[in-house]
Backbone bond lengths (Angstrom), bond angles and torsions (degrees), N, CA, C in turn:
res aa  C-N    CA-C-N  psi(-1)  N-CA   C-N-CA  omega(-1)  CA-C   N-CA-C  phi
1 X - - - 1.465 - - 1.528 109.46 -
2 X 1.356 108.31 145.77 1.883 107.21 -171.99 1.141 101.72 -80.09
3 X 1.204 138.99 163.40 1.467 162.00 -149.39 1.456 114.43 -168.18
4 X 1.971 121.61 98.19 1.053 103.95 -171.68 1.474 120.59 -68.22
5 X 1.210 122.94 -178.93 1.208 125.07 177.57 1.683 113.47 -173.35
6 X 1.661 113.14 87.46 1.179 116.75 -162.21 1.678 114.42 -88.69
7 X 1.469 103.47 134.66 1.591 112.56 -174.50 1.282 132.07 -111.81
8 X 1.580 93.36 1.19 1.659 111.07 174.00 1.862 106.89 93.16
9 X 1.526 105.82 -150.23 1.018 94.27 -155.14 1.663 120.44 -122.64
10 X 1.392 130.59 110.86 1.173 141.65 179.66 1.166 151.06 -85.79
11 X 1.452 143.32 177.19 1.193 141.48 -175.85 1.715 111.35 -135.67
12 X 1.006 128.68 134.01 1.525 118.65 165.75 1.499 119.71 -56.87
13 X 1.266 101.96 145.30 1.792 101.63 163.64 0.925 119.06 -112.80
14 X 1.822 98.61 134.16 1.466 116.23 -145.23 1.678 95.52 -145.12
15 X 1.719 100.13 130.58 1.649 86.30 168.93 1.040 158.14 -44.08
16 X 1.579 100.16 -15.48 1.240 97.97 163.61 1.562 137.53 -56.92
17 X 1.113 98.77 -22.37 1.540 110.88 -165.12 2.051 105.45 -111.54
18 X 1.578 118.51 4.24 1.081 107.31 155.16 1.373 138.45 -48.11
19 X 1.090 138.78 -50.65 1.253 138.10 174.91 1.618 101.15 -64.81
20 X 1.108 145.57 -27.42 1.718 144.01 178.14 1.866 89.11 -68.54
21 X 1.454 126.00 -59.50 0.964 114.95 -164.31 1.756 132.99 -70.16
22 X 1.843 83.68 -23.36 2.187 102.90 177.18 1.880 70.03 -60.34
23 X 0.629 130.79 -62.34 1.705 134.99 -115.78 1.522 90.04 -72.77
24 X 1.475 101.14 -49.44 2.327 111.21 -146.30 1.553 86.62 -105.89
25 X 1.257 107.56 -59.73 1.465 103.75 -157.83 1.506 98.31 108.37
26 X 1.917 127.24 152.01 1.066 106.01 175.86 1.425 112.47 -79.54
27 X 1.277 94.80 166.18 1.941 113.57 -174.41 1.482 117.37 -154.34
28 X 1.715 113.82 124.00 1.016 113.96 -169.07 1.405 130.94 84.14
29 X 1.813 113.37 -4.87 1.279 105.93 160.25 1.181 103.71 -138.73
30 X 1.330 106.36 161.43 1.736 125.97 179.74 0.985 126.76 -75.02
31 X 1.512 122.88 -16.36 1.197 122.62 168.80 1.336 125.98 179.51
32 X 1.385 133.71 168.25 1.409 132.85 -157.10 1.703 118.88 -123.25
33 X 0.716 125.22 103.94 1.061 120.17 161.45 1.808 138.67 -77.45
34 X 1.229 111.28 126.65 1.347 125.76 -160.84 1.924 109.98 -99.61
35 X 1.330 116.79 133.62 1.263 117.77 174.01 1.845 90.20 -83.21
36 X 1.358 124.29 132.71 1.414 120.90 -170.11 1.721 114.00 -86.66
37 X 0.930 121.59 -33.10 1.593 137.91 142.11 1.120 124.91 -41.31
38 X 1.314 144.84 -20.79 1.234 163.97 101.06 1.348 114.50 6.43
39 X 1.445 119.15 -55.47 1.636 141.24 -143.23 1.217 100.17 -128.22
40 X 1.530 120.03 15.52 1.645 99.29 -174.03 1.669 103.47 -74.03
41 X 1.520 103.02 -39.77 1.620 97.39 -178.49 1.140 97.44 -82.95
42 X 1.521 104.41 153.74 1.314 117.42 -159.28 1.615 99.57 -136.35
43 X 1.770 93.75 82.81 1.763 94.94 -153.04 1.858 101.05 -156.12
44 X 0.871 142.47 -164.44 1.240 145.94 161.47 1.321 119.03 35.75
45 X 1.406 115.56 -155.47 1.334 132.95 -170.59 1.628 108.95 -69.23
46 X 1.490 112.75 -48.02 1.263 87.05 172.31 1.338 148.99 -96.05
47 X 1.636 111.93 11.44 1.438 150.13 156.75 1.935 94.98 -44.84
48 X 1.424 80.59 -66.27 1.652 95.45 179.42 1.429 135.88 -31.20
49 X 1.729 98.20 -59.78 1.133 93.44 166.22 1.963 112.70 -90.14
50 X 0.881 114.28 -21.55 1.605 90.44 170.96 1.185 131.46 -58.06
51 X 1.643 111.84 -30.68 1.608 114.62 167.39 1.230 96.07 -57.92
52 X 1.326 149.50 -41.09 1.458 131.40 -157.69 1.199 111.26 -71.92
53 X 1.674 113.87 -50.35 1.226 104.31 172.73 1.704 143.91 -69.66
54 X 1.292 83.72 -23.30 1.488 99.81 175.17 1.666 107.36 -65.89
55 X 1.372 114.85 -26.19 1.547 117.83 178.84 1.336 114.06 -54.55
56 X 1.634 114.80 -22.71 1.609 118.86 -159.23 1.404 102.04 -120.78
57 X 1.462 117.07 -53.68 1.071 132.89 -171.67 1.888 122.45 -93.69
58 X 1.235 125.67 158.12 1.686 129.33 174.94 1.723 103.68 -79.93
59 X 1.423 115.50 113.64 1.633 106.10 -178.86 1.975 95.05 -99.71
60 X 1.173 113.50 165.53 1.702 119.78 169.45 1.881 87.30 -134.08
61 X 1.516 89.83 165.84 1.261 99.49 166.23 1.512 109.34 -129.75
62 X 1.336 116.45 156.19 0.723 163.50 110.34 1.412 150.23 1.24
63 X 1.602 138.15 40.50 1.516 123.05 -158.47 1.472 99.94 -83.56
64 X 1.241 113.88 173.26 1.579 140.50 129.98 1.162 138.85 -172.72
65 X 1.377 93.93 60.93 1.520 113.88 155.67 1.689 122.40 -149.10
66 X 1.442 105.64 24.11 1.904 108.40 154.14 1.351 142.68 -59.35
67 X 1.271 86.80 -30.16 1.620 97.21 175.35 1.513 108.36 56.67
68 X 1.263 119.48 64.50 1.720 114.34 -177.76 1.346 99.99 -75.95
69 X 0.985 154.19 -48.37 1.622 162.52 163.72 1.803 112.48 -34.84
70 X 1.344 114.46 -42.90 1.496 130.16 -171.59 1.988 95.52 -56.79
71 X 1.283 81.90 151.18 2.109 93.48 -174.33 1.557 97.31 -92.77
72 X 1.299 111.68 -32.56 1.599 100.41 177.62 1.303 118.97 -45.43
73 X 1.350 119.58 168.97 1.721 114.00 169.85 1.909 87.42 -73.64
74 X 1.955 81.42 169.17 1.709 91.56 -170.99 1.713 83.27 -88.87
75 X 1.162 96.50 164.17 1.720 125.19 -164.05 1.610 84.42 -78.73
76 X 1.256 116.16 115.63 1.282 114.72 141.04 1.498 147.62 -57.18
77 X 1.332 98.80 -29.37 1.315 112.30 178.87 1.692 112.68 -74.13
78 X 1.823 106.10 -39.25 1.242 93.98 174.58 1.501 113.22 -74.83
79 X 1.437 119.76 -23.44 1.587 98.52 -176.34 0.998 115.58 -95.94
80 X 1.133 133.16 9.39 1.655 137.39 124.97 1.731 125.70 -15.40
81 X 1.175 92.97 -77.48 1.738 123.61 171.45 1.582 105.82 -63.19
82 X 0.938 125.08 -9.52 1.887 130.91 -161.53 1.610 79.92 -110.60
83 X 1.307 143.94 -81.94 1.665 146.39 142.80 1.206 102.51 21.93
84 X 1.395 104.07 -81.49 1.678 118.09 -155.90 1.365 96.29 -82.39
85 X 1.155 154.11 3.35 1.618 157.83 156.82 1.553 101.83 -76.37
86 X 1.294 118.02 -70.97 1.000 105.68 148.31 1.605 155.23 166.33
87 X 1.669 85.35 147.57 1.256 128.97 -177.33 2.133 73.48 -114.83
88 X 1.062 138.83 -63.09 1.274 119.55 -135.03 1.968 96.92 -99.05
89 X 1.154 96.57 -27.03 1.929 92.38 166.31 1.060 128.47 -83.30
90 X 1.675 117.65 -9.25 1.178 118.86 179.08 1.389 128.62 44.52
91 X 1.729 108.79 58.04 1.618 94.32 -151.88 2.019 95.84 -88.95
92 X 1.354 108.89 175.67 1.653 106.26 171.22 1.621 108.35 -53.19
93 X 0.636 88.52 -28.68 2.015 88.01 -168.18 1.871 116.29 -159.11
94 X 1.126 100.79 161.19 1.349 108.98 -179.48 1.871 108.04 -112.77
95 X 1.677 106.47 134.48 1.498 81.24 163.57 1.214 116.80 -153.29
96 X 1.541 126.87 168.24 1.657 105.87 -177.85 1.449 94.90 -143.80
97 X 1.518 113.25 -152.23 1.210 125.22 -169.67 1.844 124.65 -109.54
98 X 1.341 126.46 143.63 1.465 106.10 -176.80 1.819 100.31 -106.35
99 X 1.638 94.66 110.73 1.980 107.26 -154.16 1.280 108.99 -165.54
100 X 0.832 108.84 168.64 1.871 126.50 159.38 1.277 124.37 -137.35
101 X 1.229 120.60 114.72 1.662 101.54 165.16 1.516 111.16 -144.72
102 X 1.075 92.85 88.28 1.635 101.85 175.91 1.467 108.35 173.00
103 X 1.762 119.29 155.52 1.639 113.38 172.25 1.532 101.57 -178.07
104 X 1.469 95.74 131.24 1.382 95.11 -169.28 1.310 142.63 89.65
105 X 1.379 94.04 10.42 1.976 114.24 -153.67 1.708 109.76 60.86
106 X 1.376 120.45 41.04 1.499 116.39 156.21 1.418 106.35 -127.32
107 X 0.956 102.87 148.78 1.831 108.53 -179.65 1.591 113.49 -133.06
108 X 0.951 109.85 132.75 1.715 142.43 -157.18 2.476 85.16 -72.71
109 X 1.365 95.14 -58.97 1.368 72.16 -159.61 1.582 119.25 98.61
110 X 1.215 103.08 29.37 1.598 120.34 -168.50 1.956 112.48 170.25
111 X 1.933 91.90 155.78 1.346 75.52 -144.40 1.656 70.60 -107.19
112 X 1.799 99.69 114.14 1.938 90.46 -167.18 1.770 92.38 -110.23
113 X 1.497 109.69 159.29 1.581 145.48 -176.86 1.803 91.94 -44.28
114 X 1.689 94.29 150.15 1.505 119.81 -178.70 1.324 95.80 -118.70
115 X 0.989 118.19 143.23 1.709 136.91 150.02 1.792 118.86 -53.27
116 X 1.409 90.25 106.86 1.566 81.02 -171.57 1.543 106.61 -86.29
117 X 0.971 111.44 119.67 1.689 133.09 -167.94 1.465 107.39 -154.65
118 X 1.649 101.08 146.89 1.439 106.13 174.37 1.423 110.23 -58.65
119 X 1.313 100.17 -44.38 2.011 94.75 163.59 1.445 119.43 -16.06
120 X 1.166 97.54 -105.08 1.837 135.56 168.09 1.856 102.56 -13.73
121 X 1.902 118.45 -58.44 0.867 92.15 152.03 1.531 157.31 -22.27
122 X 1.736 95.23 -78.60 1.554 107.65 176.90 1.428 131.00 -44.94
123 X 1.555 100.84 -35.61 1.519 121.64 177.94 1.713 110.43 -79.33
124 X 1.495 121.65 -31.98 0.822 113.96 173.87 1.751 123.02 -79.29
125 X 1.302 101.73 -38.82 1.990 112.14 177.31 1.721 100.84 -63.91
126 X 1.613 126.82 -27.78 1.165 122.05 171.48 1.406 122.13 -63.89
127 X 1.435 113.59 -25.76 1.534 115.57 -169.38 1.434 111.02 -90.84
128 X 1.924 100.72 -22.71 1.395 110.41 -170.38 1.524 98.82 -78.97
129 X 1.245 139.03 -51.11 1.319 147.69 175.92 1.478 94.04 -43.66
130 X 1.349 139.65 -43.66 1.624 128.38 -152.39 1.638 92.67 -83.96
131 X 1.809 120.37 -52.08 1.146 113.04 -165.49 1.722 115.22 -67.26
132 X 1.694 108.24 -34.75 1.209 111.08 -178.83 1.976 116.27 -65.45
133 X 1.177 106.34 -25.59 1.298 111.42 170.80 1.744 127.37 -81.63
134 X 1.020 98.37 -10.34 1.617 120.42 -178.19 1.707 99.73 -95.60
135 X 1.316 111.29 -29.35 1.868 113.04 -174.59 1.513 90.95 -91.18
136 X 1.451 124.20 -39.59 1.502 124.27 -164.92 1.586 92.23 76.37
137 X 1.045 133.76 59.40 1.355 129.69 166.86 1.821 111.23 -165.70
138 X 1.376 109.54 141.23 1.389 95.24 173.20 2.014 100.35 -81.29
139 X 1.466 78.08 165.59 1.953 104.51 177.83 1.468 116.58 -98.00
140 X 1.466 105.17 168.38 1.333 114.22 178.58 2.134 95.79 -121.10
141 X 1.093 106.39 141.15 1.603 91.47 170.67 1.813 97.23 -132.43
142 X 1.503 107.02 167.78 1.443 102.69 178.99 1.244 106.65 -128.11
143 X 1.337 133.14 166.87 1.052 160.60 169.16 1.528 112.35 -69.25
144 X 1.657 103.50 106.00 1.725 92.76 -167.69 1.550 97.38 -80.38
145 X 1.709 111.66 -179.33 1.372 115.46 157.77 1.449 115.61 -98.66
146 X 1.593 118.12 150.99 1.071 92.24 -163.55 1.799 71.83 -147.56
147 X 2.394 105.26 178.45 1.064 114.99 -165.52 1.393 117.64 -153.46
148 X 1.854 101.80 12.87 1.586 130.75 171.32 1.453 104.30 -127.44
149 X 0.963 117.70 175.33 1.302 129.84 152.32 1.579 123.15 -172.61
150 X 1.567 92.47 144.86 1.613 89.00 -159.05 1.408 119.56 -80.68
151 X 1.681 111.46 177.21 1.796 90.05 -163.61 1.122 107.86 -105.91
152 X 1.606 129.58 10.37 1.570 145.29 166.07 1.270 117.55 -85.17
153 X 1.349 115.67 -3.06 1.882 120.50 171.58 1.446 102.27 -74.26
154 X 1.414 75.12 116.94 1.750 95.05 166.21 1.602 131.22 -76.13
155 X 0.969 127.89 -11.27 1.686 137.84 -165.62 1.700 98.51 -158.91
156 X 1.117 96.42 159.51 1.379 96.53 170.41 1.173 118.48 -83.83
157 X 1.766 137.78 174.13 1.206 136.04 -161.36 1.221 119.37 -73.73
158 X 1.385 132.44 -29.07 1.413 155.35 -166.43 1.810 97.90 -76.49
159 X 1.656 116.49 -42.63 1.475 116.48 173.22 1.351 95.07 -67.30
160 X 1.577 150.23 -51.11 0.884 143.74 -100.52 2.024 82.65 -107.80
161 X 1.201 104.45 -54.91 1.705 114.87 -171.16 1.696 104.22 -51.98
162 X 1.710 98.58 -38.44 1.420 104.13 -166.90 1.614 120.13 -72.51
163 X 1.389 105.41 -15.69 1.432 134.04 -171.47 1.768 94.86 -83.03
164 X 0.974 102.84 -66.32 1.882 116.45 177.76 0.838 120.84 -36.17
165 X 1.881 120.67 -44.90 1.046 127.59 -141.98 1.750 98.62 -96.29
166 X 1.587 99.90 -37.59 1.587 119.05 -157.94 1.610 87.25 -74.96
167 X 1.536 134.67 -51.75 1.281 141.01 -162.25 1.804 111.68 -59.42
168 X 1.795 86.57 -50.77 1.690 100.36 -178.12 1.578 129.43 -68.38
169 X 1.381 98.24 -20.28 1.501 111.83 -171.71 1.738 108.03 83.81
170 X 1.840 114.57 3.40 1.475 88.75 -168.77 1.625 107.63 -95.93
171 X 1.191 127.03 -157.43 1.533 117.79 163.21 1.710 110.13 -128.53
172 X 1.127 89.28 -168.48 1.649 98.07 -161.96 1.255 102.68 -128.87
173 X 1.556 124.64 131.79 1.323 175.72 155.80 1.555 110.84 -65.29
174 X 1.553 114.60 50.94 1.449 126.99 174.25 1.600 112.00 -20.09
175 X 1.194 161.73 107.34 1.165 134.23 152.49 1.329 126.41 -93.48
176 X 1.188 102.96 95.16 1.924 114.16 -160.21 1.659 110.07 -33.00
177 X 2.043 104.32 -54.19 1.760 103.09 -173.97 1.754 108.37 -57.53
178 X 1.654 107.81 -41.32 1.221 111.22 -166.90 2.232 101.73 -44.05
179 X 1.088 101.73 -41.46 1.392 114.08 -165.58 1.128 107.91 -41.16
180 X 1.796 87.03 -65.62 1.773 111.98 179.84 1.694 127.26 -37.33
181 X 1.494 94.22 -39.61 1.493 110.33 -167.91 1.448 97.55 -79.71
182 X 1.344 128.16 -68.59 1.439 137.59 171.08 1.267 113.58 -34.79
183 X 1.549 129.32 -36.16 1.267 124.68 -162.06 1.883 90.48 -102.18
184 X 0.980 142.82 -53.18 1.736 122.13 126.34 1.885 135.66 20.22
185 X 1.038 83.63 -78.89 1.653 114.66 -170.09 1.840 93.66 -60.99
186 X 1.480 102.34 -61.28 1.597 106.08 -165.71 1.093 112.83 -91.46
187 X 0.993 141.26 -3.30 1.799 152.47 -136.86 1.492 108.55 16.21
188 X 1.012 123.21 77.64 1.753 128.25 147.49 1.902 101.50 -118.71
189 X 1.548 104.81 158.85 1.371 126.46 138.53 1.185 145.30 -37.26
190 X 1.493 95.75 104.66 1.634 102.66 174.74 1.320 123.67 -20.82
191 X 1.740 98.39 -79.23 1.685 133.34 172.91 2.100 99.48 -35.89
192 X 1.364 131.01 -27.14 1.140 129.97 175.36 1.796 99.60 -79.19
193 X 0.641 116.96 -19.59 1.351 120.36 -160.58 1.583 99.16 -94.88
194 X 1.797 123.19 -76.02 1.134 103.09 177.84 1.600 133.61 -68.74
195 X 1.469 129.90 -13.23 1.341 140.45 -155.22 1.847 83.88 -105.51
196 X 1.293 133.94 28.82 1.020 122.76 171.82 2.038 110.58 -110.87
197 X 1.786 80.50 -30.18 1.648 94.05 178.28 1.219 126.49 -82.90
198 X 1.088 131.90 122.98 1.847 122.65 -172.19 1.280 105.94 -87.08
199 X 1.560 110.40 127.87 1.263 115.39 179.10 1.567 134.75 -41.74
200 X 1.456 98.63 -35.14 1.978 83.13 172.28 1.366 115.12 -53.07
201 X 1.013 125.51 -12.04 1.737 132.36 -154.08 1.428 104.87 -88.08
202 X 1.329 106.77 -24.60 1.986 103.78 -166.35 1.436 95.80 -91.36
203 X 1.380 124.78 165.65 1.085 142.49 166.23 1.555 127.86 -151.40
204 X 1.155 116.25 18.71 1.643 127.18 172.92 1.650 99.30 173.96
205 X 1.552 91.61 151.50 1.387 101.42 157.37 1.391 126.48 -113.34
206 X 1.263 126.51 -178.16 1.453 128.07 175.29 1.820 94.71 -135.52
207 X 1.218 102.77 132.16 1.530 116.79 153.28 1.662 123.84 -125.35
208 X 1.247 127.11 118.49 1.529 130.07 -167.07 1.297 110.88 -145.32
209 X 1.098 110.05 -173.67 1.954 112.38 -173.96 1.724 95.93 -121.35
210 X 1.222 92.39 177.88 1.284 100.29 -177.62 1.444 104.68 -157.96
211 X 1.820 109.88 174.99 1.554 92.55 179.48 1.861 106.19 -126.95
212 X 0.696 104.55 148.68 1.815 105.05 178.76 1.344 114.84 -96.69
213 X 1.456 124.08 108.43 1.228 139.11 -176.19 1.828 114.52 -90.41
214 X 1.492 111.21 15.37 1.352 104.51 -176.95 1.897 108.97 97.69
215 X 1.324 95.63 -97.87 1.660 106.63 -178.97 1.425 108.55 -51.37
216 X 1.465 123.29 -28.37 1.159 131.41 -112.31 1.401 123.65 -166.12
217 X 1.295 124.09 107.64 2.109 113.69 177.56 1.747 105.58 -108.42
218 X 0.607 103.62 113.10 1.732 144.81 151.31 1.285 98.99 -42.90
219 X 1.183 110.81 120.26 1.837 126.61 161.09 1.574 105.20 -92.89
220 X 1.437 122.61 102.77 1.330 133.52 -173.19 1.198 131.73 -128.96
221 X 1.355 113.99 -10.41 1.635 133.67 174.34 1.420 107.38 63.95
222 X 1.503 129.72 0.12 1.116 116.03 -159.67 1.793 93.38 -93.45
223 X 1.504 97.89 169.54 1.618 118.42 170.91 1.826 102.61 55.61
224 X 1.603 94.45 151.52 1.441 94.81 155.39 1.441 141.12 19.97
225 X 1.052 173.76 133.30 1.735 168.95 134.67 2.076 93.05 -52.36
226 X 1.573 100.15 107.80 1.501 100.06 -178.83 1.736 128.33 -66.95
227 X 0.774 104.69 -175.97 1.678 108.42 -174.59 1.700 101.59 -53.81
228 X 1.386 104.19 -70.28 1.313 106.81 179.24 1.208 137.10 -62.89
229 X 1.150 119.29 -14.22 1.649 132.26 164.28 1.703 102.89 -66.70
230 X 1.449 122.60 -61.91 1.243 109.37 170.98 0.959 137.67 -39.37
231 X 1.918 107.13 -37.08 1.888 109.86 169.32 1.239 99.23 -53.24
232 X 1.365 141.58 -72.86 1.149 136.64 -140.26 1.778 107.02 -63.83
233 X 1.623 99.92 -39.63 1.493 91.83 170.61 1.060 119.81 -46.12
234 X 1.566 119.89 -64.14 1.781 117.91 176.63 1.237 107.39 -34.00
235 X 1.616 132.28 -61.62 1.077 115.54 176.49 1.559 143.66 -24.51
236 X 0.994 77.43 -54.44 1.620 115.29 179.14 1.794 103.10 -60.39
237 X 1.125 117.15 -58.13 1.511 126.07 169.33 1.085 106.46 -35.15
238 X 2.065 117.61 -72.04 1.351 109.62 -167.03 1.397 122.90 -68.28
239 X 1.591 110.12 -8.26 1.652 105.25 -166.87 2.294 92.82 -100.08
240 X 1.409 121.82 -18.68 1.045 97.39 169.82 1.422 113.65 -141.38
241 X 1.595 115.46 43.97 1.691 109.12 170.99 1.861 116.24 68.36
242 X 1.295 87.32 153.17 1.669 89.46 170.50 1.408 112.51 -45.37
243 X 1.037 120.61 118.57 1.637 144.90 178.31 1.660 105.40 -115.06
244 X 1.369 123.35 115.84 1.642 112.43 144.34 1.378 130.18 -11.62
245 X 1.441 128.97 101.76 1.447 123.98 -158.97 1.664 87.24 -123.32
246 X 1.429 108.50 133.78 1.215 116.62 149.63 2.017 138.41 -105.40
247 X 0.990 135.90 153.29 1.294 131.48 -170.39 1.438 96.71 -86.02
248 X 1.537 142.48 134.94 1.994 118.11 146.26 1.064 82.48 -108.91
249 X 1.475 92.81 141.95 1.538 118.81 165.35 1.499 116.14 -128.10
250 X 1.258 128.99 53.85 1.394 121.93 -151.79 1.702 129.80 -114.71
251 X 1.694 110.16 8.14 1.063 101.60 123.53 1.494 143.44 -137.96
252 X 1.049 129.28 -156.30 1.578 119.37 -158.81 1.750 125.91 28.56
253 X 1.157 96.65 26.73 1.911 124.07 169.21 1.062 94.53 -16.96
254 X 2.053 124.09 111.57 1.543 112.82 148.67 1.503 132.70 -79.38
255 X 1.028 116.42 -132.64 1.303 115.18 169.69 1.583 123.40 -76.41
256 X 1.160 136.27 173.00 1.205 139.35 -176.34 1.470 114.78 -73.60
257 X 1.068 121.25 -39.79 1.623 147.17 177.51 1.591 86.36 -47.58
258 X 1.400 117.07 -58.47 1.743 123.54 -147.75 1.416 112.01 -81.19
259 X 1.561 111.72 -13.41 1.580 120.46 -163.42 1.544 71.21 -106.54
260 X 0.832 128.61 -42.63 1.927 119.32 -150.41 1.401 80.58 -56.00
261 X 1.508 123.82 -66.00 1.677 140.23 -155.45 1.959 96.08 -36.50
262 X 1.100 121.32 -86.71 0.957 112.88 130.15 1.474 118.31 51.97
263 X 1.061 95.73 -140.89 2.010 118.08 158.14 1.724 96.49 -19.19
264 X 1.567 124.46 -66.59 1.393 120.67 -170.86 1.548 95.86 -52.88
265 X 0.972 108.37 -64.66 1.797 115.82 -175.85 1.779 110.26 -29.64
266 X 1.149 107.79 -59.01 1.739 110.70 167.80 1.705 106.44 -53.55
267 X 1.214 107.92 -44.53 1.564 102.03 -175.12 1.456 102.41 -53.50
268 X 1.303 111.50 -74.36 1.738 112.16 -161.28 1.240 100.29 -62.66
269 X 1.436 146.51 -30.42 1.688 122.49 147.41 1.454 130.21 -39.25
270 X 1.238 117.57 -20.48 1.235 119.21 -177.20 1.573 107.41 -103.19
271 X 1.289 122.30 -5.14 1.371 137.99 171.82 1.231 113.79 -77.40
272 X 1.271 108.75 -48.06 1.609 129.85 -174.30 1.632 94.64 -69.34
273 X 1.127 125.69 -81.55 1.394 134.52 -172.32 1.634 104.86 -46.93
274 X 1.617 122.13 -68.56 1.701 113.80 177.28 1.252 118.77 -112.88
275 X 1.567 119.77 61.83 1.354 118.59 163.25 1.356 120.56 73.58
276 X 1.755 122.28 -156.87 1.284 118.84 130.64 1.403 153.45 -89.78
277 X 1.391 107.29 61.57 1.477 129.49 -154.99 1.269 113.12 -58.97
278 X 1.619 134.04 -17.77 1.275 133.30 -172.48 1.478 95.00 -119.08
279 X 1.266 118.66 -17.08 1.778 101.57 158.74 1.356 146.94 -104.28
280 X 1.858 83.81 31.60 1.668 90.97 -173.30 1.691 96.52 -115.08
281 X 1.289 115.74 153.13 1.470 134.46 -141.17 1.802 95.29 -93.86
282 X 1.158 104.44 132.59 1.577 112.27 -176.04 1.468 87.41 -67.24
């Protein structure tokens, strides 16, 4: 069963910002987040700098490429390498995606929408039980964004995570933009979306940008975290408490200084909305 455990507020590590980190060391944030596929070799420069940071700082990972949703058997080989990542980084938490993209030994290369069906369930809480028992650890999964939806979903997506989550024992990895964009894309309510999840259940957030194509919003990580994504974060604050928040910033990555800002920026939203909640004394 998941067990929150909040660490404040982070940024991914991203090459761009290797040489800032050989150099500084991180500074100014609480923590790092790792794409876990990234790290399978456990070799070079960027081995390098993750041991560094991990020396100072709490890293989590990160998947996307499990495919918990996919009908194939799950790849042994990768959760092998997902094991041996770690067992030896020991990060706070593990997390991945609720998706499929792959069949047949081909892979999409994207983490695309499940059919929410009692089906889809069963098959999915089965795979989550195999991987979480194979790590010896419970999971975090997230809420992809998505820009179809199929016409055999039975409940909406928000029942569907909450169903998974409660059955599997894992928890859920809010991703505030993902919300935004999805709740966009399909026209439903935010406020339907978070007041559906009970707070023991979450265990991180995501805040990111996205881009608006007209018809259409795009989950893109690039630029800024927009006006309206932040409402929903606050939201999100008052309906489940200081939560682990991370920044993606993943493409057109500026400097380190600019992503940190960022991360602070989520902080003093979460100041504003619950006080000083991480500096008051157990």
């Amino acid at each position: 069963m998941w067990e929150s455990n909040s660490i404040g507020h982070g940024i991914g590590l991203r090459n761009k910002h290797f040489v800032h980190l050989l150099e500084h060391g991180p500074h100014d944030v609480d923590w790092f987040e790792v794409i876990s596929e990234n790290f399978f070799t456990q070799s070079g420069r960027p081995w390098a700098v993750l041991e560094k940071v991990r020396a100072e700082v709490p890293i989590v990972t990160h998947g996307v490429c499990l495919g918990i949703g996919n009908t194939d058997p799950i790849n042994e080989e990768h959760l092998k390498q997902l094991k041996r990542l770690v067992d030896t980084i020991e990060p706070a938490w593990v997390s991945e995606h609720f998706c499929w993209g792959g069949f047949g030994g081909h892979y999409a290369h994207d983490l695309l929408p499940l059919p929410y069906t009692q089906e889809t369930i069963e098959h999915v809480v089965s795979r989550i039980h195999y991987v979480q028992d194979y790590l010896g650890r419970a999971m975090l999964f997230e809420n992809a964004s998505s820009y179809v939806a199929f016409e055999e979903s039975e409940m909406p997506e928000w029942e569907f995570v909450v169903e998974v989550a409660k059955r599997s024992g894992c928890g859920l990895l809010v991703d505030v933009n993902n919300i935004y964009v999805s709740a966009h894309n399909h026209d439903f309510e935010v406020d339907d979306y978070l007041n559906a999840i009970p707070p023991e259940l979450v265990g991180q957030f995501h805040v990111a940008g996205h881009t608006d194509h007209g018809t259409h919003l795009l989950d893109t990580h690039v630029g800024p975290t927009p006006d309206g994504v932040w409402e929903v974060y606050k939201k999100a604050l008052k309906r489940f408490g200081p939560i682990s928040t991370l920044v993606e910033w993943d493409e057109d990555i500026p400097a380190y200084e600019v992503v940190v800002e960022e991360a602070r920026k989520a902080a003093l939203f979460e100041k504003e909305i619950l006080g000083d909640v991480r500096n008051t004394p157990a």
